[in-house]
Biopython code that builds the backbone (N, CA, C, O; Angstrom):
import numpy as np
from Bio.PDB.StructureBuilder import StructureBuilder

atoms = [
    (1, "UNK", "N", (-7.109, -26.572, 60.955)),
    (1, "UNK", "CA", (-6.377, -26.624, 62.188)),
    (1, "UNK", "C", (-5.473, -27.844, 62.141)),
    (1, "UNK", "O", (-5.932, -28.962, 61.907)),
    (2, "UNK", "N", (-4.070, -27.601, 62.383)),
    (2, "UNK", "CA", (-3.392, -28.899, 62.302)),
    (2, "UNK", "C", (-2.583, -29.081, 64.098)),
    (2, "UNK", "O", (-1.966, -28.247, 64.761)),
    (3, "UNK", "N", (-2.859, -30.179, 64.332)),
    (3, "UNK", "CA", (-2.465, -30.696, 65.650)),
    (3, "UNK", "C", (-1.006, -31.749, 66.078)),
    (3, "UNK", "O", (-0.996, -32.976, 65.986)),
    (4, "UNK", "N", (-0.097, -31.065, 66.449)),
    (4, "UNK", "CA", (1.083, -31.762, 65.936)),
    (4, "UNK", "C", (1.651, -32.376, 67.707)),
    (4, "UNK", "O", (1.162, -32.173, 68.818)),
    (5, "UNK", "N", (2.923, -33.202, 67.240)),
    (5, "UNK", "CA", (3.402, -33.232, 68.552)),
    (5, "UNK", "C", (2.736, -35.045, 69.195)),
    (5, "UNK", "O", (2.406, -36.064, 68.587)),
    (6, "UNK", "N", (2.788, -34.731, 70.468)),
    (6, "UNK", "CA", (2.295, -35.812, 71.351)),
    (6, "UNK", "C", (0.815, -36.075, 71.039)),
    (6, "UNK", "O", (0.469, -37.072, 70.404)),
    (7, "UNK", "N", (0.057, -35.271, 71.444)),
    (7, "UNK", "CA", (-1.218, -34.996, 70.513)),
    (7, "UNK", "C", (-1.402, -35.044, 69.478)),
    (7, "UNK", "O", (-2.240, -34.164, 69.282)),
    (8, "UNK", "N", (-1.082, -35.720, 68.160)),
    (8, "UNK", "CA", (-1.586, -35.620, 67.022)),
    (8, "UNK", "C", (-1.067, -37.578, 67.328)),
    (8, "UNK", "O", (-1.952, -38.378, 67.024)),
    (9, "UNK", "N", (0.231, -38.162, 67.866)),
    (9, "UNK", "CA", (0.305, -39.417, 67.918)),
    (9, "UNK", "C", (-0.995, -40.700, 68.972)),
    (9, "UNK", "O", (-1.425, -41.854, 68.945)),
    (10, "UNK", "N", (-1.071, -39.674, 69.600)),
    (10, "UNK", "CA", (-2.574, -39.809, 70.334)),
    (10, "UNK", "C", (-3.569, -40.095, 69.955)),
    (10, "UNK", "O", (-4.149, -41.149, 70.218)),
    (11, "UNK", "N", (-3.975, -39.187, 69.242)),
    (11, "UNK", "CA", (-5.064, -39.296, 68.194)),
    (11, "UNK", "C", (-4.980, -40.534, 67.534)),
    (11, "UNK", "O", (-5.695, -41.525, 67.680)),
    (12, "UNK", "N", (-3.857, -40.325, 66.665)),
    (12, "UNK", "CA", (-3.610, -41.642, 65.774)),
    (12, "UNK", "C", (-3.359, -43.077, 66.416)),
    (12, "UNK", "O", (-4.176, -43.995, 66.347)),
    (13, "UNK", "N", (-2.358, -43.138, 66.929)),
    (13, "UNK", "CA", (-2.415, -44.692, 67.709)),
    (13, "UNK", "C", (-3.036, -44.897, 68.664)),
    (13, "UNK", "O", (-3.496, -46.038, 68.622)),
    (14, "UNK", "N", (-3.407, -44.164, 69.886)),
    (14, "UNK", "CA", (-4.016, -44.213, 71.318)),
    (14, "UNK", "C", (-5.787, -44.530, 70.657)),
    (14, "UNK", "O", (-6.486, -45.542, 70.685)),
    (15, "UNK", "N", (-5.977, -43.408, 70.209)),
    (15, "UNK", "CA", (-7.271, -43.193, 70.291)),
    (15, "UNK", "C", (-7.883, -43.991, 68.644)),
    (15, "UNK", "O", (-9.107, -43.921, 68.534)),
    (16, "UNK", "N", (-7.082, -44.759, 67.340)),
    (16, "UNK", "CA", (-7.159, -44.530, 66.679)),
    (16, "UNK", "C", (-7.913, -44.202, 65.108)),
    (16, "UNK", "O", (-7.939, -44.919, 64.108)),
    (17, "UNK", "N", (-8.616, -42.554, 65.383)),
    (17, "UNK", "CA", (-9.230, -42.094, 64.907)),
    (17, "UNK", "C", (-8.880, -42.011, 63.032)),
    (17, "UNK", "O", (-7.943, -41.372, 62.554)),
    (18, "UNK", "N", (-9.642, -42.621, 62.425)),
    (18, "UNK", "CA", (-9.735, -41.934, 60.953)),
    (18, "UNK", "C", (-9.957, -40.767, 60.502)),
    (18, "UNK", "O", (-10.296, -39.887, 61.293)),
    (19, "UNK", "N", (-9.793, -40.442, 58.883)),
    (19, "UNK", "CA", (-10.291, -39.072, 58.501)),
    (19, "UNK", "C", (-12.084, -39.571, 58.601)),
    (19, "UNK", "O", (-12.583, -40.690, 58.476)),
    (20, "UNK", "N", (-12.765, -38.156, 58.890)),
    (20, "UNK", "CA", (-14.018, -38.789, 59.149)),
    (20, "UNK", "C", (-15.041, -38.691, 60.441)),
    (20, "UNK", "O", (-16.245, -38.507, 60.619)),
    (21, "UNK", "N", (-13.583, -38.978, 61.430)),
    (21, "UNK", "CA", (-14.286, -38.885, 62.617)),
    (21, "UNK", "C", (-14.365, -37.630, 63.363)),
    (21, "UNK", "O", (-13.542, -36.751, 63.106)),
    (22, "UNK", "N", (-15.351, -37.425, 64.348)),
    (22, "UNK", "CA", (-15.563, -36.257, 64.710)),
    (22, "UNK", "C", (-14.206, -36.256, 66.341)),
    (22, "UNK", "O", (-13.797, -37.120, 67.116)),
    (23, "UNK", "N", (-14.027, -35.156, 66.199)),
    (23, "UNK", "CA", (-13.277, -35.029, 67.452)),
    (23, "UNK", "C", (-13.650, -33.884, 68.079)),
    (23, "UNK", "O", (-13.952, -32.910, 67.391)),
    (24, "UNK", "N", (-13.703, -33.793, 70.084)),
    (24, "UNK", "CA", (-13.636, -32.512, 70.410)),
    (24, "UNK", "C", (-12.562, -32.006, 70.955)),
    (24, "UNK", "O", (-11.815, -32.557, 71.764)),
    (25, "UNK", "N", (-12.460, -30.629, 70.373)),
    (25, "UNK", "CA", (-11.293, -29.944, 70.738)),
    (25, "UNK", "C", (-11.328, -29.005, 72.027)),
    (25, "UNK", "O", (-12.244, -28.184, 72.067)),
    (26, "UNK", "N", (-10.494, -29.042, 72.998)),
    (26, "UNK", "CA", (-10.883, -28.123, 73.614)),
    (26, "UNK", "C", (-9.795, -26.893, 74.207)),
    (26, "UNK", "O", (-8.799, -27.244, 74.840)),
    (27, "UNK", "N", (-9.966, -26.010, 74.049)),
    (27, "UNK", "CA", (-8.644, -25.125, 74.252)),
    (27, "UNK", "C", (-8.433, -24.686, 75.778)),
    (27, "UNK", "O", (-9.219, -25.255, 76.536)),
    (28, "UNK", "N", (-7.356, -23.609, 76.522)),
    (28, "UNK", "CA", (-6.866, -23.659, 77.406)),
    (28, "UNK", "C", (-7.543, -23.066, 78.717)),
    (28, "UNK", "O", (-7.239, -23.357, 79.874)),
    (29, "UNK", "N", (-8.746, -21.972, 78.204)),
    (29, "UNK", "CA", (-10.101, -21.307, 78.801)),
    (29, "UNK", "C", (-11.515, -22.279, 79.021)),
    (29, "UNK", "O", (-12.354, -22.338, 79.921)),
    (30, "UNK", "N", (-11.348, -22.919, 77.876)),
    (30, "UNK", "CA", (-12.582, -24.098, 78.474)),
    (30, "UNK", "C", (-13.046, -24.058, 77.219)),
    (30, "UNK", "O", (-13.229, -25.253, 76.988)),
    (31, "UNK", "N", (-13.451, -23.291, 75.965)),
    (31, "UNK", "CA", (-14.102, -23.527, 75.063)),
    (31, "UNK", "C", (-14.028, -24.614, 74.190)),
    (31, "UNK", "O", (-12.916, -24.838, 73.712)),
    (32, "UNK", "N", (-14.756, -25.186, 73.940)),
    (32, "UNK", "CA", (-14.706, -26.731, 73.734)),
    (32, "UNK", "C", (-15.282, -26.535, 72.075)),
    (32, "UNK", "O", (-15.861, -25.477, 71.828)),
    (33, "UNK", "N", (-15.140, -27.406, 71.122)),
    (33, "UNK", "CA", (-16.201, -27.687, 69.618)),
    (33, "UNK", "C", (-15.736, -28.762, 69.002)),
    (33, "UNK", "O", (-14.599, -29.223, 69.107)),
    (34, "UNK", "N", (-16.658, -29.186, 68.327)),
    (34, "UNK", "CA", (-16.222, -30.485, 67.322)),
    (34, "UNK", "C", (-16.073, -30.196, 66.201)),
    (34, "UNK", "O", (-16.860, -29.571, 65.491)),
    (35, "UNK", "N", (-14.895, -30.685, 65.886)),
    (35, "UNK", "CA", (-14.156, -31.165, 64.547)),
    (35, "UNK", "C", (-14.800, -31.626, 63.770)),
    (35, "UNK", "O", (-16.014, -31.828, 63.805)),
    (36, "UNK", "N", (-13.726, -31.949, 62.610)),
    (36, "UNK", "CA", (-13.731, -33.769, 62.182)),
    (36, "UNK", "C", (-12.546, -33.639, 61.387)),
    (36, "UNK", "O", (-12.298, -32.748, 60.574)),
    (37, "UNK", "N", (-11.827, -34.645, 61.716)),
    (37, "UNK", "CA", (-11.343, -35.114, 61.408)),
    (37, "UNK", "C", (-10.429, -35.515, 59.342)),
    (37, "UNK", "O", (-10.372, -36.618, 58.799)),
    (38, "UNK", "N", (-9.917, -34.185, 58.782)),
    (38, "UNK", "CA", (-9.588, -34.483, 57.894)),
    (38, "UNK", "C", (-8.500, -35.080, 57.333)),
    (38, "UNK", "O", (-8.562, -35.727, 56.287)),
    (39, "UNK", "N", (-7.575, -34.914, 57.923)),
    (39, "UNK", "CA", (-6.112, -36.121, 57.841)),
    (39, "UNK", "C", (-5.346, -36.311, 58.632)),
    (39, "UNK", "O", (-5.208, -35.324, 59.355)),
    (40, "UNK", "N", (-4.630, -37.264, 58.930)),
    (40, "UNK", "CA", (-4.058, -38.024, 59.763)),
    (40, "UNK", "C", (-2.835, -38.767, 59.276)),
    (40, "UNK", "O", (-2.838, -39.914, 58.830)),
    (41, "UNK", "N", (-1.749, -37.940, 59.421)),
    (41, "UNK", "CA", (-0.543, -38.764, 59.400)),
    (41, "UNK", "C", (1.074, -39.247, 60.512)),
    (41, "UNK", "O", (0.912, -38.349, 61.338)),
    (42, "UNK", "N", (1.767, -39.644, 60.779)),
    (42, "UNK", "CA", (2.294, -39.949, 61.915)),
    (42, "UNK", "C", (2.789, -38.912, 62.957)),
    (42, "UNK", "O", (3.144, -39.124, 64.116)),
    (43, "UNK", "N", (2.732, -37.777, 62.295)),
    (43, "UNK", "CA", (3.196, -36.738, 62.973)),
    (43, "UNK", "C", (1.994, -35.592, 63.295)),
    (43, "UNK", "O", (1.974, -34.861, 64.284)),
    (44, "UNK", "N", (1.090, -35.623, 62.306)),
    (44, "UNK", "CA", (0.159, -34.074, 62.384)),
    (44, "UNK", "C", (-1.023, -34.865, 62.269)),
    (44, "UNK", "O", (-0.776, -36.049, 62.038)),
    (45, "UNK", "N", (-2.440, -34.521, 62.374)),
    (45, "UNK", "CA", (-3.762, -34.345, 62.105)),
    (45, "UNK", "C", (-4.107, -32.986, 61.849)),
    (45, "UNK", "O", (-3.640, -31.982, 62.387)),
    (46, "UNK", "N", (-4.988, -33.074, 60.952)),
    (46, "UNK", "CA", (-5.469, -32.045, 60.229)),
    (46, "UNK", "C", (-6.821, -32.021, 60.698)),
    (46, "UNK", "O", (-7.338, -33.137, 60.636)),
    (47, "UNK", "N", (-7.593, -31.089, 61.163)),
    (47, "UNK", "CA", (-9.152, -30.936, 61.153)),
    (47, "UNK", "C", (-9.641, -30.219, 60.527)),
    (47, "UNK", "O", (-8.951, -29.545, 59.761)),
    (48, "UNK", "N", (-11.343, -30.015, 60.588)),
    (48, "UNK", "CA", (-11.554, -29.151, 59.950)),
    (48, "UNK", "C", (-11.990, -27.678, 60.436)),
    (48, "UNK", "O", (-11.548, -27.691, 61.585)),
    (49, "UNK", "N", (-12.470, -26.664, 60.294)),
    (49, "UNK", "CA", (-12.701, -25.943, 61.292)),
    (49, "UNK", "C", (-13.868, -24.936, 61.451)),
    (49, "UNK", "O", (-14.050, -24.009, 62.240)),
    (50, "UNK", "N", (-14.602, -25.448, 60.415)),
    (50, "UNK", "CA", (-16.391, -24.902, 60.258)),
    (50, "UNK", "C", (-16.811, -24.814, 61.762)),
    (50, "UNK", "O", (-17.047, -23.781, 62.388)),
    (51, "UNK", "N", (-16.874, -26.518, 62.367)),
    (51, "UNK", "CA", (-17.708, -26.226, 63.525)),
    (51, "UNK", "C", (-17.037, -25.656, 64.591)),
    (51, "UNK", "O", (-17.631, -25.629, 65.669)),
    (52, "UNK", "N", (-15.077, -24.848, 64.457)),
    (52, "UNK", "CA", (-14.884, -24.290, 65.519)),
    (52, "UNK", "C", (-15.475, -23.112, 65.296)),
    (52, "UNK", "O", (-16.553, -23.054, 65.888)),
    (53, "UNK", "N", (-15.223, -22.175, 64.704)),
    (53, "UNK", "CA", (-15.270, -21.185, 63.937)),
    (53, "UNK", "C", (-16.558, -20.912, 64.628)),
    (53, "UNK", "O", (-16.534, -19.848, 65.246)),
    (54, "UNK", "N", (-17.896, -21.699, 64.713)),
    (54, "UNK", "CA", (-19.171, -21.333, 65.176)),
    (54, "UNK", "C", (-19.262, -21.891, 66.151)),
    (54, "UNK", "O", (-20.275, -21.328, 66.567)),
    (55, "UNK", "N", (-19.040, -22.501, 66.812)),
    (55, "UNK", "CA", (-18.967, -22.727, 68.349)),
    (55, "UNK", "C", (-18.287, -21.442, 68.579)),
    (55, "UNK", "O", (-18.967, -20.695, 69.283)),
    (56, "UNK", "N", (-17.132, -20.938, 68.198)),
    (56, "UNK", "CA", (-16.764, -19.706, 69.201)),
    (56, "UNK", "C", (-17.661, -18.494, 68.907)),
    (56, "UNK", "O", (-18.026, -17.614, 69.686)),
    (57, "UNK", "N", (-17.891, -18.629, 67.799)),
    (57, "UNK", "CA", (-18.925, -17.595, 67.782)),
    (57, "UNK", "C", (-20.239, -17.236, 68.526)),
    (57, "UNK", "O", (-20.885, -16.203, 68.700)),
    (58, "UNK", "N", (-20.351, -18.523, 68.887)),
    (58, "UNK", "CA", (-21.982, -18.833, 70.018)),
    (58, "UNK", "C", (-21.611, -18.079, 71.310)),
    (58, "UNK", "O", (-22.513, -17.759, 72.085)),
    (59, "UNK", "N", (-19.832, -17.668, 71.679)),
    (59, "UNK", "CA", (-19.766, -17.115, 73.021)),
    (59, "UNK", "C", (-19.506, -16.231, 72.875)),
    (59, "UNK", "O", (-18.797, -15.810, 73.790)),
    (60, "UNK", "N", (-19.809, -15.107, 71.624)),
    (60, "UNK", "CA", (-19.183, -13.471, 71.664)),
    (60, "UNK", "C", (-21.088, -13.122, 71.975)),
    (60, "UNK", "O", (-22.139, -13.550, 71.496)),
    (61, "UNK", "N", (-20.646, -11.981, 73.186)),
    (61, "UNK", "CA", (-22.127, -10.991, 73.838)),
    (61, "UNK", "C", (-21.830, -11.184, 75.179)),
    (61, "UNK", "O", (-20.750, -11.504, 75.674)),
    (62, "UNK", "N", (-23.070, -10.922, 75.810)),
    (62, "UNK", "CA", (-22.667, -11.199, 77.415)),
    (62, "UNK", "C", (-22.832, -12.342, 78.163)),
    (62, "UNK", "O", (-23.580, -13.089, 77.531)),
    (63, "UNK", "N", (-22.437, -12.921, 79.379)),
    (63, "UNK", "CA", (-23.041, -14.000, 80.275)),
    (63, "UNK", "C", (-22.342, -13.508, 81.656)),
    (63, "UNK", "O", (-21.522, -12.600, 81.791)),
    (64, "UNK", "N", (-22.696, -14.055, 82.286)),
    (64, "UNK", "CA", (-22.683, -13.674, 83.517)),
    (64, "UNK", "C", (-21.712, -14.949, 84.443)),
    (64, "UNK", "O", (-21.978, -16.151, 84.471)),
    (65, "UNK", "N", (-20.656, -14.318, 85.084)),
    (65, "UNK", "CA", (-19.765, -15.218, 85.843)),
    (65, "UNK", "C", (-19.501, -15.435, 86.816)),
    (65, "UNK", "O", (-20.511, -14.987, 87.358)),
    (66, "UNK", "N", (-18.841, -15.838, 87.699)),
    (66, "UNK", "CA", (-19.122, -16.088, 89.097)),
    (66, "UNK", "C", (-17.332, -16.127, 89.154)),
    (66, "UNK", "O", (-16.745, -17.132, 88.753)),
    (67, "UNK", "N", (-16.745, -15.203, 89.568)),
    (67, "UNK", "CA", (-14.975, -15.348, 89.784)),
    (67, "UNK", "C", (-14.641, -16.304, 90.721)),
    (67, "UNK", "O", (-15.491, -16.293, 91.611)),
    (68, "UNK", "N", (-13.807, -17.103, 90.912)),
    (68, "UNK", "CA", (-13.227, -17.550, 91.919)),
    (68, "UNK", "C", (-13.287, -16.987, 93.204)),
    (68, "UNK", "O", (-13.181, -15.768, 93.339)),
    (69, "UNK", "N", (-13.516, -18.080, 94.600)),
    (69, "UNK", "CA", (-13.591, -17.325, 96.064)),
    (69, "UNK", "C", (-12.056, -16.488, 95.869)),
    (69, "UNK", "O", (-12.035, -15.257, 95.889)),
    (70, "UNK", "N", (-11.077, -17.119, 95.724)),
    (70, "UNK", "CA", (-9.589, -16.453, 96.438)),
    (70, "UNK", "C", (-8.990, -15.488, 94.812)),
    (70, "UNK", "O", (-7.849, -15.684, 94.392)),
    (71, "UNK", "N", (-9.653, -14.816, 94.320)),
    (71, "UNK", "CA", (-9.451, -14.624, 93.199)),
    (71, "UNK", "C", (-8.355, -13.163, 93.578)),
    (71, "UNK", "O", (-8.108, -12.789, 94.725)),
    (72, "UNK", "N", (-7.636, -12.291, 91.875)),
    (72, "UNK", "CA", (-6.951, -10.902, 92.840)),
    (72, "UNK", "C", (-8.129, -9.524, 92.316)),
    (72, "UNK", "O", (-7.830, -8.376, 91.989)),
    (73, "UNK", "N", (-9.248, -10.048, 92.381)),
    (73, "UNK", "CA", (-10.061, -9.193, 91.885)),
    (73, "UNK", "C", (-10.474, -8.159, 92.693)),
    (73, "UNK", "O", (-10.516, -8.416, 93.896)),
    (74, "UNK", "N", (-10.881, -6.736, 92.235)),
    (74, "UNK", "CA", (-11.337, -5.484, 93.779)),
    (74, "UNK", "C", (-12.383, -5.329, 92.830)),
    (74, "UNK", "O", (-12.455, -5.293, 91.602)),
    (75, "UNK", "N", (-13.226, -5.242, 93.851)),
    (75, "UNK", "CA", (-14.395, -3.935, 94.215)),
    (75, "UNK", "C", (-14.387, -2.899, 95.055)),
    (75, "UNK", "O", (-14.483, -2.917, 96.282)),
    (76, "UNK", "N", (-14.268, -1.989, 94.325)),
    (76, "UNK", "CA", (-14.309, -0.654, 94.890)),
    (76, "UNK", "C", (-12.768, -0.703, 95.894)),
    (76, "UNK", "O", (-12.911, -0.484, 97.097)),
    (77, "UNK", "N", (-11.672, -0.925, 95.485)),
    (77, "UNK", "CA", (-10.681, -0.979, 96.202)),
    (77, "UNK", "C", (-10.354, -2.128, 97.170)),
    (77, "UNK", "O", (-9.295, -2.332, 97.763)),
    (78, "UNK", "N", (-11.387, -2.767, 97.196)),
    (78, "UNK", "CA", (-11.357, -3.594, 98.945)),
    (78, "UNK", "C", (-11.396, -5.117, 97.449)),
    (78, "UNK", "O", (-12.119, -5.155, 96.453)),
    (79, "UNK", "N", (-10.278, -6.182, 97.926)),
    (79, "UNK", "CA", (-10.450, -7.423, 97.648)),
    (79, "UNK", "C", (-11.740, -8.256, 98.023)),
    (79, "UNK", "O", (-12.540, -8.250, 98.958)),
    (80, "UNK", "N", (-11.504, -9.242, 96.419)),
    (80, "UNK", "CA", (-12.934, -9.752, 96.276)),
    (80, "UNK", "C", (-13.138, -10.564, 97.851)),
    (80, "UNK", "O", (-14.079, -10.513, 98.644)),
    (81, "UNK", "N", (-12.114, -11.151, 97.894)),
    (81, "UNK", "CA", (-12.118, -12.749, 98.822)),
    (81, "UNK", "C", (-12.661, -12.594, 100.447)),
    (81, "UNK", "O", (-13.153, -13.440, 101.193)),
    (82, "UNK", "N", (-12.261, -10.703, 100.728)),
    (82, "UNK", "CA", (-12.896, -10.238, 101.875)),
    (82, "UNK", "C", (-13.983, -9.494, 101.861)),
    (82, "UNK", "O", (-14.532, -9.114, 102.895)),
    (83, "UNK", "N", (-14.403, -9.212, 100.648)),
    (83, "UNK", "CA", (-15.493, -8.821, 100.525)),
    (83, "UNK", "C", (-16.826, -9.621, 100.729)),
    (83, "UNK", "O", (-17.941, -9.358, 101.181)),
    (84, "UNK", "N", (-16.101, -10.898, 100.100)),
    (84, "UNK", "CA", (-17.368, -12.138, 100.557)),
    (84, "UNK", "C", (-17.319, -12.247, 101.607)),
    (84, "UNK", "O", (-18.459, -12.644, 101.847)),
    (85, "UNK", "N", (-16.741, -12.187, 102.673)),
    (85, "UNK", "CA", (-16.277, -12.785, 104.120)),
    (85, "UNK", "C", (-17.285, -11.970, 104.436)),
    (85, "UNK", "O", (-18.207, -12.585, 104.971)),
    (86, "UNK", "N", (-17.557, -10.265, 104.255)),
    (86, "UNK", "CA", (-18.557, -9.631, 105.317)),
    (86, "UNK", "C", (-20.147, -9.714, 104.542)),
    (86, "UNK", "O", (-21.141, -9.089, 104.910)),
    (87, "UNK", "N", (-20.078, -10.464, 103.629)),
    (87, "UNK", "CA", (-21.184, -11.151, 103.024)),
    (87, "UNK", "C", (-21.849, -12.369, 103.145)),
    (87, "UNK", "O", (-22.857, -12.779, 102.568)),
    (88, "UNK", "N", (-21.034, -12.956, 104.098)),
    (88, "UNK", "CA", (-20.849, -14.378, 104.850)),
    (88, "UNK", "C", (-21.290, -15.325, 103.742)),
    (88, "UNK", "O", (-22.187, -16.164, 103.671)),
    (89, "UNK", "N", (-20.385, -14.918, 102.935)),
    (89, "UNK", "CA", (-19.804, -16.268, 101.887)),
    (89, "UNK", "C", (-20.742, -16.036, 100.941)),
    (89, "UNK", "O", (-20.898, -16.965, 100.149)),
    (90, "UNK", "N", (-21.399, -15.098, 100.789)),
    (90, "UNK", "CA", (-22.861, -15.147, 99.579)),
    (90, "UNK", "C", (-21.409, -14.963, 97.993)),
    (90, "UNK", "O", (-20.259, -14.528, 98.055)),
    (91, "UNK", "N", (-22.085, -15.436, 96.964)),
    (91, "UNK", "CA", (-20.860, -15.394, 95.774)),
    (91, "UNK", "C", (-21.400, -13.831, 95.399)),
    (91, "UNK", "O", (-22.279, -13.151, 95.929)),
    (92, "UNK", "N", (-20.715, -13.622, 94.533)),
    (92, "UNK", "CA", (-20.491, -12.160, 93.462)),
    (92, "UNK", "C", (-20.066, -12.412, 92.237)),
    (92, "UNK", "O", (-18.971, -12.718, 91.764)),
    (93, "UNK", "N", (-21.469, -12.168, 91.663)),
    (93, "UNK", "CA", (-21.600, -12.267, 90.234)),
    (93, "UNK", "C", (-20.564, -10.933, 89.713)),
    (93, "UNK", "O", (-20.278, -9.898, 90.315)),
    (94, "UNK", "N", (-20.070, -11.507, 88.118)),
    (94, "UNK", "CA", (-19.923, -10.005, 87.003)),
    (94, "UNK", "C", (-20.262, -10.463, 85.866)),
    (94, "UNK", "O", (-20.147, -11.663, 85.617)),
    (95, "UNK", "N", (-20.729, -9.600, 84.999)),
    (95, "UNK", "CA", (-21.167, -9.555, 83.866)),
    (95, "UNK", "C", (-19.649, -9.190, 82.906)),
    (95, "UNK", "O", (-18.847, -8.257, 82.871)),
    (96, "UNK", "N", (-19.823, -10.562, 82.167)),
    (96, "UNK", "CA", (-18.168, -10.357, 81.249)),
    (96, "UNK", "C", (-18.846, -10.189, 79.658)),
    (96, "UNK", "O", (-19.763, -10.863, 79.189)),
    (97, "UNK", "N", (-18.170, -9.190, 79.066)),
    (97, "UNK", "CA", (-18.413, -9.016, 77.564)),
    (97, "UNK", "C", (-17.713, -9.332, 76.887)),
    (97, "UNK", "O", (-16.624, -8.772, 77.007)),
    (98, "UNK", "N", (-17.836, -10.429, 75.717)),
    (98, "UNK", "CA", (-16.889, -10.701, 74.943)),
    (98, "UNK", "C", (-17.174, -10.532, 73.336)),
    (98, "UNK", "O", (-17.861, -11.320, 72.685)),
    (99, "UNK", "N", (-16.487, -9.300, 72.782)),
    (99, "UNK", "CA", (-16.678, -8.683, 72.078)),
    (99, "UNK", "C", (-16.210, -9.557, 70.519)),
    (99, "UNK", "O", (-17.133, -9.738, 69.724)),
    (100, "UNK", "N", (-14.990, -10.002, 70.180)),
    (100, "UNK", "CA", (-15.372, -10.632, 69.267)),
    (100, "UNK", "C", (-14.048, -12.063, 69.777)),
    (100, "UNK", "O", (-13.182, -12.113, 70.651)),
    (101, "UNK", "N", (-14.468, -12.940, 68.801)),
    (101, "UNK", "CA", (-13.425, -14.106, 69.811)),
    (101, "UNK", "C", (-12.492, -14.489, 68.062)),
    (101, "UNK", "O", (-12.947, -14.404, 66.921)),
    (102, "UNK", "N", (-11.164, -14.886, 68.513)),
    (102, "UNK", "CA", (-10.065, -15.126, 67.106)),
    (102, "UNK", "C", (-9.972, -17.147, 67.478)),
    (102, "UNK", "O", (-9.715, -17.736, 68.528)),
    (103, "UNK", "N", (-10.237, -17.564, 66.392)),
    (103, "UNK", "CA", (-10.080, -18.956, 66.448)),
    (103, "UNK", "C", (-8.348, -19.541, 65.461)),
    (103, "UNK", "O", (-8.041, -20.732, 65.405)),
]
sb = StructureBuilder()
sb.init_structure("model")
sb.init_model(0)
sb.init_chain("A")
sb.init_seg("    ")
for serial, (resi, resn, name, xyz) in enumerate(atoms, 1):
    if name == "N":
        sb.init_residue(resn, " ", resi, " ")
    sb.init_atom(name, np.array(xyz, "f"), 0.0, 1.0, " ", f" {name:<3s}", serial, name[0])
structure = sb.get_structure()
């Protein structure tokens, strides 16, 4: 995985990490894993990507989620956000399947 841009100068001067060190990455859904750190030069970092690769793998099957109150989700035609209202605010679970995940 190579990390370029504002973020890769970050790394290097802000934060400044060697080859070596572990870093966590975390992408734009929330899934988070640690690195490490294989090169580092003024423009890019390089990681490695064993431990993403299996961290994402730990989240393909089912778990169970809880959507947002104001979300644009229906049940059975009728919106989620009023559906809770005549539930007097109780949440509503769904069961999400995630079949295989691309790193």
């Amino acid at each position: 995985m190579t990390i370029t841009g504002v973020d890769a100068k970050h790394i290097g001067k802000v934060l400044r990490m060697q080859p070596g060190d572990k870093l966590q990455i975390v992408s734009d859904d929330g899934v988070s894993a640690l690195a490490e750190v294989a090169s580092i030069t003024e423009s890019t970092v390089t990681a490695t990507r064993d431990d993403i690769v299996n961290a994402a793998k730990s989240f393909v099957g089912e778990y169970m989620q809880i959507p947002p109150m104001y979300s644009a989700l229906k049940v059975n035609g009728q919106k989620l956000y009023q559906l809770q209202k005549l539930l007097d605010n109780e949440r509503i679970w769904r069961c999400r399947r995630i079949l295989r995940r691309q790193v």
